[in-house]
C-alpha positions in Angstrom: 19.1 17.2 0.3 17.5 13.6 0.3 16.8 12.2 3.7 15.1 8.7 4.7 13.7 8.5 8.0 11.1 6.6 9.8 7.4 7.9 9.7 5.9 9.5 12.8 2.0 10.1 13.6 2.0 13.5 12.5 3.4 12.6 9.0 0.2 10.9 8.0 -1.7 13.7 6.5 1.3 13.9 4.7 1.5 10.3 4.0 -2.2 10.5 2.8 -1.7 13.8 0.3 1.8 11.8 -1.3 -0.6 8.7 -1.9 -2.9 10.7 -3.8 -0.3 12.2 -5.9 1.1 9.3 -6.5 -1.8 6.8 -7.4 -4.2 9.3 -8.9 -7.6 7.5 -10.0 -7.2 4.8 -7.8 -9.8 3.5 -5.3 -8.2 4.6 -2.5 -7.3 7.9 -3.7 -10.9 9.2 -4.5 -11.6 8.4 -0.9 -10.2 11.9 -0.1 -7.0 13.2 2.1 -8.8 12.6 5.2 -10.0 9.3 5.1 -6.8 8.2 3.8 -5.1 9.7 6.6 -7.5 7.6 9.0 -6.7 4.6 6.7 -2.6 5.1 7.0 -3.0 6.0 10.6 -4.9 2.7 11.8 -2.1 1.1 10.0 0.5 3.3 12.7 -1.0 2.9 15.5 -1.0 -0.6 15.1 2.4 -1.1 14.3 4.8 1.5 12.9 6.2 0.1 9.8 6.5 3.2 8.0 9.5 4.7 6.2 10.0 8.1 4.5 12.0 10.2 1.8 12.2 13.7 2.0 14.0 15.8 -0.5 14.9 19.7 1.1 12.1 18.9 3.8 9.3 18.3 1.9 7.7 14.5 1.4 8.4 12.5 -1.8 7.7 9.4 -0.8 6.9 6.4 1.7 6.6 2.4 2.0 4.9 0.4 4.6 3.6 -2.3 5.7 2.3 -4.7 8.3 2.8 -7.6 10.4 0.6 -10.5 9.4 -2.6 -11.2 11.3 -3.0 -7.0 11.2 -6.4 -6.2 12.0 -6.2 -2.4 11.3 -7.9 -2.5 7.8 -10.5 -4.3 9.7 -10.3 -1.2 12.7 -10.6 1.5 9.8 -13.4 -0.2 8.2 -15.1 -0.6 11.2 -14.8 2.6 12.9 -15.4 4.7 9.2 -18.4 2.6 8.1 -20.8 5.4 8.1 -18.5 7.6 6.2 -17.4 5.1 3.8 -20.8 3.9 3.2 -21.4 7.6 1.7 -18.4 8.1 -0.3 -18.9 4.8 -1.8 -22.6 5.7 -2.4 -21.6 9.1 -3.6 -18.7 7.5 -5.6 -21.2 5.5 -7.5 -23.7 8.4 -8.0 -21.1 10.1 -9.7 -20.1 7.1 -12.2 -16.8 6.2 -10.2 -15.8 3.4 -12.6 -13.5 1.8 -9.5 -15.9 2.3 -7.1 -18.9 0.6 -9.3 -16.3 -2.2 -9.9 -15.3 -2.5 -6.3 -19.2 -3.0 -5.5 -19.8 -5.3 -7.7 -16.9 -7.2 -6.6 -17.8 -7.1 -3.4 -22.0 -8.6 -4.3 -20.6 -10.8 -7.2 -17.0 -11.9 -6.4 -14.8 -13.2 -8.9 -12.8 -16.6 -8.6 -9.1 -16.2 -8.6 -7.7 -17.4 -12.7 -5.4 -19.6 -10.7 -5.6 -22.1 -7.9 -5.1 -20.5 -4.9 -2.1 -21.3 -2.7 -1.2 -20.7 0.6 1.5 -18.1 1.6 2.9 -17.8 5.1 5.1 -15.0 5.7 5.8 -12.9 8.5 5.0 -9.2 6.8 3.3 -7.6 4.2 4.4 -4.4 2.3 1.3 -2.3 2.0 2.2 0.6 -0.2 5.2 2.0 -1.7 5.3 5.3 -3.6 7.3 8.4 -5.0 6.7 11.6 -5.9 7.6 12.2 -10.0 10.2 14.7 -8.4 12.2 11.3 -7.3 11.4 8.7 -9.8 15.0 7.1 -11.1 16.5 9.0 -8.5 16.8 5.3 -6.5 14.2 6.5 -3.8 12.2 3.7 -4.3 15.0 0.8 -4.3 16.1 2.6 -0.7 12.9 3.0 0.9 12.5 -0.9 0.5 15.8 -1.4 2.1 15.2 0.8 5.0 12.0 -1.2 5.0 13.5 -3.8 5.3 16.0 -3.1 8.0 13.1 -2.0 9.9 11.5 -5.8 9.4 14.2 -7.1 10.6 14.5 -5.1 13.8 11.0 -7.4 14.4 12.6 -10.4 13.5 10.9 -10.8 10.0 12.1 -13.1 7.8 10.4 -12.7 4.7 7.4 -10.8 3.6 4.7 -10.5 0.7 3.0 -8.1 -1.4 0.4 -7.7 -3.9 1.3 -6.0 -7.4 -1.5 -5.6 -10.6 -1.0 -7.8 -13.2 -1.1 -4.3 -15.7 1.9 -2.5 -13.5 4.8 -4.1 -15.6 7.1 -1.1 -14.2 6.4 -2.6 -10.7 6.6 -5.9 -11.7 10.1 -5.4 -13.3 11.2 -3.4 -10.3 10.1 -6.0 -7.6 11.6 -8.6 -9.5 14.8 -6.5 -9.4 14.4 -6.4 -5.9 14.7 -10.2 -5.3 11.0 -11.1 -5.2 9.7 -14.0 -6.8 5.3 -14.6 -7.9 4.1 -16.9 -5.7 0.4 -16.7 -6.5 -2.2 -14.3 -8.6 -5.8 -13.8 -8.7 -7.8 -12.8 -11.6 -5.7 -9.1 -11.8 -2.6 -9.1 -9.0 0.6 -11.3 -8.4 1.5 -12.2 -5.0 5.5 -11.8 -4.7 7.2 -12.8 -1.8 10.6 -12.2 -0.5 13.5 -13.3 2.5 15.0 -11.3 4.1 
């Protein structure tokens, strides 16, 4: 039995092992389950904009996001410093392709390919994910609905997110989803959409 419901604090180690599984070799996910469970939970504490599927009780997926002018990816950087500062280090001493890009980003910045331009909106959505045990099941179109609901019980009105330019999967299913590119940097599109 599927079931959609929103998140709760205790879900986040859950949250955290679902966003490994589902973005394996990304930068995020080689941070490990815990630090990704202090990431999503900054995020929750904040502001709960968390939804869930479930399928016979166990986790397949989630989306969330955040209201804009969110400082909790500032909070989690802040208060894991010292342990990100050694998983980045050990990242690199281990030839961690994404985290020797993400430092050289981050000493040699690229400019955006594309005039930059301003985007006001109310929300963000953060992360969305399912298990392979859901894909084309619909999961993900739901979870943005619920998502969406939930935005609106805070009086959102439209919200933005950021998708790689190389995810054409994503790209095809936001755009299904009524958003429309609004801006890109050297490798994402910024979508937006009203609610």
């Amino acid at each position: 039995m599927t079931n959609y419901r929103i998140a709760t604090l205790e879900d986040m180690p859950e949250v955290a092992r679902v966003h490994q599984k589902c973005f394996p070799g990304t930068f995020i996910a080689s941070f490990g389950q815990k630090l990704i469970t202090d990431y999503y939970t900054e995020f929750f504490n904040e502001n709960p904009l968390f939804v869930l599927v479930e399928k016979d009780g166990s986790l397949e997926g989630f989306c969330m996001g955040y209201m804009t002018g969110s400082e909790a990816r500032n909070n989690f950087m802040s208060k894991c410093k010292v342990r990100l500062a050694f998983r980045m280090l050990y990242l690199c001493m281990t030839f961690n392709k994404l985290a020797i890009q993400k430092c050289l980003a981050f000493v040699m910045p690229k400019k955006n390919s594309a005039p930059s331009k301003k985007i006001v909106a109310d929300a963000d959505l953060l992360s969305i994910c399912v298990t392979d045990n859901m894909k084309g099941s619909g999961a993900a179109k739901e979870l943005v609905c619920k998502f969406e609901e939930l935005l609106k019980t805070r009086n959102v009105k439209n919200y933005t997110l950021a998708v790689y330019k190389d995810n054409a999967r994503a790209i095809g299913f936001y755009n299904k989803m009524g958003f429309e590119t609004v801006a890109e940097t050297f490798d994402e599109y910024k979508m937006i959409k009203s609610i």
